[in-house]
C-alpha positions in Angstrom: 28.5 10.4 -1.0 24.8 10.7 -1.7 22.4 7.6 -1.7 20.4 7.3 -4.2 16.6 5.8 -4.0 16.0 2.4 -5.0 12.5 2.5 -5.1 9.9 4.5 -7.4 6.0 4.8 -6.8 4.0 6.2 -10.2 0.5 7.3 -9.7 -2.2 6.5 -12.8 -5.0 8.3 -11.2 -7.7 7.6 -13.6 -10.7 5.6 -12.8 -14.2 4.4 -13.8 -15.9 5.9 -10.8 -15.0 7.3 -7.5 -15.8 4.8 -4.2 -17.8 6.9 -1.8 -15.3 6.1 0.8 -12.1 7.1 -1.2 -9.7 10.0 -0.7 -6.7 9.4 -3.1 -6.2 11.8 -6.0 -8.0 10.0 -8.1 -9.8 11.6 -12.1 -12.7 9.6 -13.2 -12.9 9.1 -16.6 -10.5 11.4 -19.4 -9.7 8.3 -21.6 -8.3 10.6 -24.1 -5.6 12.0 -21.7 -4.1 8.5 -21.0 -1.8 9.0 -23.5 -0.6 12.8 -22.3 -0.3 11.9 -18.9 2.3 8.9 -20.0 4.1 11.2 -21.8 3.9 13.7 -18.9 4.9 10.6 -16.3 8.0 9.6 -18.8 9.4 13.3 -19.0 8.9 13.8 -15.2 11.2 10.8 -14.3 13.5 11.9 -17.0 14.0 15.2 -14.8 14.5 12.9 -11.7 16.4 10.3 -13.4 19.8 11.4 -11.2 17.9 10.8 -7.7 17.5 7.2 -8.6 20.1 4.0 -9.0 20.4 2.7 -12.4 18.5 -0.5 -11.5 15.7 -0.4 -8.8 14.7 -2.5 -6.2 11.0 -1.7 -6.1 8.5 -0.4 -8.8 5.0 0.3 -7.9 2.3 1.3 -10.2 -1.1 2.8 -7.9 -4.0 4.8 -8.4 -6.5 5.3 -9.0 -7.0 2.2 -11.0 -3.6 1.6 -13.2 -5.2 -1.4 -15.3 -7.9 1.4 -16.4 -5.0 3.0 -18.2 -5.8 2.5 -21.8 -3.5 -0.8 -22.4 -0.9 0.6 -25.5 -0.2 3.9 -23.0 0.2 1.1 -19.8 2.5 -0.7 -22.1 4.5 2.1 -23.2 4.6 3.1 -19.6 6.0 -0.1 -18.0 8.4 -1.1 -21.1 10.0 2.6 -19.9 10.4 2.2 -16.5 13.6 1.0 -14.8 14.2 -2.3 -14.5 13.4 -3.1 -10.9 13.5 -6.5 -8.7 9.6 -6.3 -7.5 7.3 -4.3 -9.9 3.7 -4.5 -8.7 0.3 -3.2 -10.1 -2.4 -2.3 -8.5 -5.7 -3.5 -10.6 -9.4 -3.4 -10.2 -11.0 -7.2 -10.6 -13.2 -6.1 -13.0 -10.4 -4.5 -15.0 -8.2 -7.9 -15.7 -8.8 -9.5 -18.9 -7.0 -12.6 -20.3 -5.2 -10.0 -22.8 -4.6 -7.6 -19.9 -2.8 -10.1 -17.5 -0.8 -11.3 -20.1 0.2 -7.5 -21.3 1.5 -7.0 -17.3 3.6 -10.2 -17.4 5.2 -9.3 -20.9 6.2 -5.8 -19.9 7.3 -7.1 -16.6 5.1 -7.0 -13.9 6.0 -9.7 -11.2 3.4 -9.3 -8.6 -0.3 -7.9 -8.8 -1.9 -6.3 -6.3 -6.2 -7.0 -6.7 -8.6 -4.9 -4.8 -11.3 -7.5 -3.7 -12.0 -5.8 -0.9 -15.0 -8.0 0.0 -17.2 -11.2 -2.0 -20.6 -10.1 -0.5 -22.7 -8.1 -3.0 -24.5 -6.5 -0.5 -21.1 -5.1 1.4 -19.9 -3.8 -2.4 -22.6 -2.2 -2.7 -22.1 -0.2 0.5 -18.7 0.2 -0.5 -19.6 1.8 -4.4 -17.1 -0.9 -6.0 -18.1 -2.4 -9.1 -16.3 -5.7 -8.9 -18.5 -8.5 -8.2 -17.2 -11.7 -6.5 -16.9 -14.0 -9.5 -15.2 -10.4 -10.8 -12.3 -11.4 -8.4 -12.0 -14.8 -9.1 -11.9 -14.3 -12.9 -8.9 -12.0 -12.5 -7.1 -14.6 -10.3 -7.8 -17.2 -13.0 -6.6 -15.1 -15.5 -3.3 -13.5 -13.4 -2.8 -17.8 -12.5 -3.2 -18.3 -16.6 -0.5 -15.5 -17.4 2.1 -16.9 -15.0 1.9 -14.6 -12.1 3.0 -16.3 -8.8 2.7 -13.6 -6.5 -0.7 -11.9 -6.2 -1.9 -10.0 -3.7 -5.6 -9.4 -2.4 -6.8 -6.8 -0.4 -9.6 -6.9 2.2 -11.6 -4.3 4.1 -13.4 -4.9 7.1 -15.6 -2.8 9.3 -17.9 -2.0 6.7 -21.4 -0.9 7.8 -23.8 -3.4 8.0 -21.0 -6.4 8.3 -21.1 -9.0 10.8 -18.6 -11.5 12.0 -20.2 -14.2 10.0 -19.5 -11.8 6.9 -16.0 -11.4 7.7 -15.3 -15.0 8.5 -16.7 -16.0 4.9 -14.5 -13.2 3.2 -11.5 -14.7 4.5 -12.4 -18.2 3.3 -13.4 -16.8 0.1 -10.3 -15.0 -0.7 -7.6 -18.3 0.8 -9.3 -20.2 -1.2 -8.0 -18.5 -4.1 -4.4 -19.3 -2.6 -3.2 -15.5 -2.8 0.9 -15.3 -1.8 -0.3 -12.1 0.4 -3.1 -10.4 1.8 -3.7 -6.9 2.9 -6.4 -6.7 5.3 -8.0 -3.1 6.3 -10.1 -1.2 8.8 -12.3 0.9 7.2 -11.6 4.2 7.9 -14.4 7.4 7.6 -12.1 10.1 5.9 -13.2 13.4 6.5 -15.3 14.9 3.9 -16.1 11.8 1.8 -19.3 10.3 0.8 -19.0 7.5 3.1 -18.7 9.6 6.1 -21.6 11.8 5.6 -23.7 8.7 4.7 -22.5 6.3 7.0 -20.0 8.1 10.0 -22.4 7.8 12.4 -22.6 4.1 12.3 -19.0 3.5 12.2 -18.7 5.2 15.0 -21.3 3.0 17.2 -19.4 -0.2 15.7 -15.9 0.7 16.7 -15.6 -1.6 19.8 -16.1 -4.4 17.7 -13.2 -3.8 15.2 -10.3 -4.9 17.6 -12.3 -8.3 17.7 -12.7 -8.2 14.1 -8.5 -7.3 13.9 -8.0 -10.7 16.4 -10.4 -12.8 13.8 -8.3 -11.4 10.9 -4.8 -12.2 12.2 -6.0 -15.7 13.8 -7.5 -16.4 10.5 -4.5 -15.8 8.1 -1.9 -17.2 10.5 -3.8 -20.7 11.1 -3.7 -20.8 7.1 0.2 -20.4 7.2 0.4 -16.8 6.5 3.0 -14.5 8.3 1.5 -11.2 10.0 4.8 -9.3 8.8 3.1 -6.1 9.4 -0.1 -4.2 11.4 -2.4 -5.4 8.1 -0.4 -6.9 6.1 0.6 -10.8 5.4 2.2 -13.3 3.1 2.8 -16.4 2.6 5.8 -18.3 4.7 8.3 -20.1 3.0 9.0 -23.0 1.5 12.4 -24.3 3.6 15.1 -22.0 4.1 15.8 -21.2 0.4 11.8 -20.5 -0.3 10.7 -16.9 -1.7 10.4 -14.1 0.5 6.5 -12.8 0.2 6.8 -9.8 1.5 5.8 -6.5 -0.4 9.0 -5.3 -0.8 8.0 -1.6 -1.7 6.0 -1.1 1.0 8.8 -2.5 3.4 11.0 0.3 2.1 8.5 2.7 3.9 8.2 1.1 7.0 11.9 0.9 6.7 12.5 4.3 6.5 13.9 4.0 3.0 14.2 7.4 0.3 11.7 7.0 -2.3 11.1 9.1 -5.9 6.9 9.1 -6.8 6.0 10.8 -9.9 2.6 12.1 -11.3 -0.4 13.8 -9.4 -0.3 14.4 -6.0 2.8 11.7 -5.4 5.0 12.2 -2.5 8.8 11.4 -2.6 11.0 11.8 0.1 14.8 11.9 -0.4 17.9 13.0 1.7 16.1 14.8 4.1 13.2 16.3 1.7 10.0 15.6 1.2 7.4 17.0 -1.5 4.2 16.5 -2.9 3.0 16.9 -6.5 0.1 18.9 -7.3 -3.1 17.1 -7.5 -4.5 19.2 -10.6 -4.5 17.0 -13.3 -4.3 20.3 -15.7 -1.7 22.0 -14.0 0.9 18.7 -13.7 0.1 17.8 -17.5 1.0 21.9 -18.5 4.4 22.1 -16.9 5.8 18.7 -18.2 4.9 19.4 -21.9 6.7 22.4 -21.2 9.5 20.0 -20.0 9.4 22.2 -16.1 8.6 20.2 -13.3 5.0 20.2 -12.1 4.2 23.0 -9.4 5.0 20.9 -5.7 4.6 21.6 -1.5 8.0 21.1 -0.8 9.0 20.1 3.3 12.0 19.7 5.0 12.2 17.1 7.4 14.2 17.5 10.2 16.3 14.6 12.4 13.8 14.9 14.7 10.6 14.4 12.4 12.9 11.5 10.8 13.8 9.7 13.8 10.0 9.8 15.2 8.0 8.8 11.7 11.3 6.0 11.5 10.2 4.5 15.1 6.0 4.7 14.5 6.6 2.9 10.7 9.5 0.3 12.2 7.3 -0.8 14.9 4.9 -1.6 12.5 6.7 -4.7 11.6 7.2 -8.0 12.6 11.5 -7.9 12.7 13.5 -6.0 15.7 13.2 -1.7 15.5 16.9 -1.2 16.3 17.7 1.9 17.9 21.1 3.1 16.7 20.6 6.7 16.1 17.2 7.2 17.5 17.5 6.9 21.4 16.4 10.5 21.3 12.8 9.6 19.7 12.0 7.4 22.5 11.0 8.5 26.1 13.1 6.3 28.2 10.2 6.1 31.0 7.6 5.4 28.7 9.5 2.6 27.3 10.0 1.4 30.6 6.5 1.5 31.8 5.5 -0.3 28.3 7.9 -2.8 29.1 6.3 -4.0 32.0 2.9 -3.6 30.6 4.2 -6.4 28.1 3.6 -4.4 25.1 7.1 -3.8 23.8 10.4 -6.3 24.4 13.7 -6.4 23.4 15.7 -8.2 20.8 18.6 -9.8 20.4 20.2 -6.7 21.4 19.8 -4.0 24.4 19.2 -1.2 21.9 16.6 -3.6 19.5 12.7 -3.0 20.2 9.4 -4.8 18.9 6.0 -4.7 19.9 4.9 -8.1 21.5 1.7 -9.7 20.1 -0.9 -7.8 22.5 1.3 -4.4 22.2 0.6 -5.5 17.8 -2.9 -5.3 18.2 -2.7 -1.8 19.8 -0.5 -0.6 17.4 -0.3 2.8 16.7 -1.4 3.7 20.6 1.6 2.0 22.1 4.3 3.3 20.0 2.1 7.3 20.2 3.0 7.1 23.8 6.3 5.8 23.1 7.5 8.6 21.3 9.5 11.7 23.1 
C-alpha cells in the first residue's frame, strides 16, 4: 500500500532585500511575477496532487518573505491549498498590516511564524533586517486583533557585537509579547555570504561563549513556562490535560522522519524513499510549469541506511523517547554504551527507547555524531 504525505512546504521566495547573513533561495524584488509564480505554484501541486492525502495535517508557507507576496496572489494561493490541520506563515514584522493579518486568518492561516530576530536597533542593523522593534510589536498587535492564538517569534543570538545583557533583554522583550512558541537560533556564518566575509572572523573569536548563551536561552524560556520540545525550539505548555498542544507540528514531521511534498524554487520533498530538489532559477521553474512539465529537479535516492541515520540525528533532537525499532543498525552499540555512562543519553520506558539527557541536549548534534555507526 503506499503512504501518502500529509504534510506540504510551499516556497514564496520573494523579498524586499537580501539579509547579509542569508542563504535560502530567496529573489528580491519582481512584484510583477507574484502572480506567475502562483500560477506556477498551483499547476506544480496539481502534477503532485496523487503523492498527497486528500486533507493534510501540516501546511507551511516560507521564504523568502511569504507576506511580501502581493496580497490578491497570497489569497488566491492559500484559498487553493489543501485543507490542512496547522497552516503556518512565515511573515516579516514590517510586512503585517491590520488588512494583512486579517487576509491570513480569512483564508485560513492558524498560526504565524514572525521573524523578530532581535529588538536592538543596533543588532538589526548588523543583521541587514528592516524590522524595527515597535515593527514587531505592531504585527503582534495586529496578528492578536485578527484572532490568531498561536504565534510564533523567532530569535537569533550570537550576533556580533552582542552581549549577554543584549540577549537577556531580547528574551524579556519578546515574552512579554506572550508568544505560544519561540524559536531561538545560533547564528551561523554560511559560506559565501555577506555576513561571513564581513563578520566570520569575529564569530569565530566568540564561539566559546555561545554554549553559555544556549544555557541562558533555555533557562530563560523554561522559567517562563515554556517547554524546550526541541534543540531551538519551544512552546507554550498546556493548560491541564485537555490544553492545546504548541508544538510546530510541521516541523515535528521532519524531526519525525515523516514524507513531505515542497513545491516552488529550490523546495526539497522527500517521499517513499526519494528525495529531490527544485531548481533555484526562478526563470527556468516559471518556463516548465506554463508549459504544464514539471520544473527541472536533482533527484536522490536515499537508501535504508541514509534513512535510518538522518531518522536517529533529527529524533534525538526532541524532547520525547527516539525508539529504535528498525534502526539498531544506525547506532554503534559501544558508543552508546560509553555515552551512556558519560550521562549524555538514557533510556526510556523501553530497552530499545533513547533520549539525550539535559547535558547530552546542550551538546546536541556532537553526541548523537558519535553515536551514529
Amino acid at each position: 500500500m503506499t503512504l501518502r504525505a500529509r504534510h506540504l512546504y510551499v516556497h514564496l521566495p520573494f523579498c524586499a532585500s537580501r539579509c547579509g547573513y542569508c542563504d535560502f533561495v530567496t529573489v528580491v524584488g519582481r512584484e510583477g511575477q507574484h502572480e506567475a509564480y502562483v500560477s506556477a505554484l498551483l499547476t506544480e501541486l496539481a502534477l503532485e496532487r496523487p503523492a498527497l492525502e486528500p486533507r493534510l495535517e501540516s501546511v507551511f508557507l516560507g521564504g523568502g518573505t511569504p507576506t511580501l507576496t502581493e496580497p490578491s496572489s497570497l489569497a488566491r494561493l492559500l484559498q487553493a491549498l489543501p485543507s490542512a490541520e496547522e497552516v503556518t506563515v512565515e511573515a516579516n514584522p514590517e510586512t503585517v498590516t491590520p488588512a494583512l493579518a486579517r487576509l491570513l486568518r480569512e483564508c485560513g492561516v492558524t498560526r504565524v511564524s514572525l521573524g523578530a530576530q532581535s529588538f536592538a536597533p543596533r543588532l538589526l542593523e548588523v543583521l541587514d533586517r528592516q524590522a524595527g522593534p515597535d515593527d514587531v510589536r505592531r504585527a503582534v498587535y495586529a496578528l492578536r486583533d485578527a484572532k490568531f492564538d498561536n504565534i510564533s517569534l523567532d530569535l537569533v543570538y550570537g550576533i556580533p557585537g552582542q552581549s549577554a545583557a543584549d540577549l537577556d533583554a531580547d528574551l524579556s522583550e519578546a515574552l512579554a509579547l506572550g508568544p505560544e512558541h519561540m524559536s531561538c537560533y545560533e547564528l551561523e556564518a554560511k559560506p559565501g555570504t555577506r555576513f561571513t566575509h564581513a563578520h566570520g572572523a569575529e564569530l569565530a573569536r566568540q564561539a566559546e561563549a555561545m554554549e553559555w548563551y544556549f544555557e541562558r536561552v533555555v533557562a530563560r524560556l523554561t522559567e517562563a513556562g515554556y517547554r524546550w520540545y526541541e534543540t531551538a525550539n519551544f512552546c507554550r505548555l498546556p493548560d491541564g490535560a485537555g490544553g492545546r498542544d504548541l508544538r510546530s507540528r510541521h516541523n515535528l514531521a521532519y524531526w519525525r522522519g515523516r514524507d513531505y511534498l515542497g513545491l516552488g524554487i529550490g523546495a526539497v520533498s522527500t517521499i517513499e524513499g526519494r528525495r529531490w530538489r527544485n531548481t533555484p532559477r526562478l526563470g527556468r521553474y516559471l518556463a516548465a510549469l506554463a508549459a504544464g512539465e514539471r520544473p527541472p529537479r536533482e533527484v536522490e535516492a536515499l537508501s535504508e541506511p541514509v534513512r535510518r541515520s538522518e531518522r536517529v540525528l533529527l529524533g534525538l533532537r526532541l524532547d520525547e523517547p527516539l525508539s529504535l525499532d528498525g534502526l539498531e543498525g544506525a547506532v554503534d552499540a559501544a558508543a552508546l554504551a560509553r555515552l551512556e555512562r558519560l550521562g549524555l543519553i538514557e533510556r526510556g520506558r523501553g530497552a530499545e527507547d533513547l533520549a539525550l539527557t539535559e547535558r547530552g541536549r546542550f551538546l546536541g548534534g556532537g553526541v548523537t555524531a558519535e553515536l551514529l555507526a
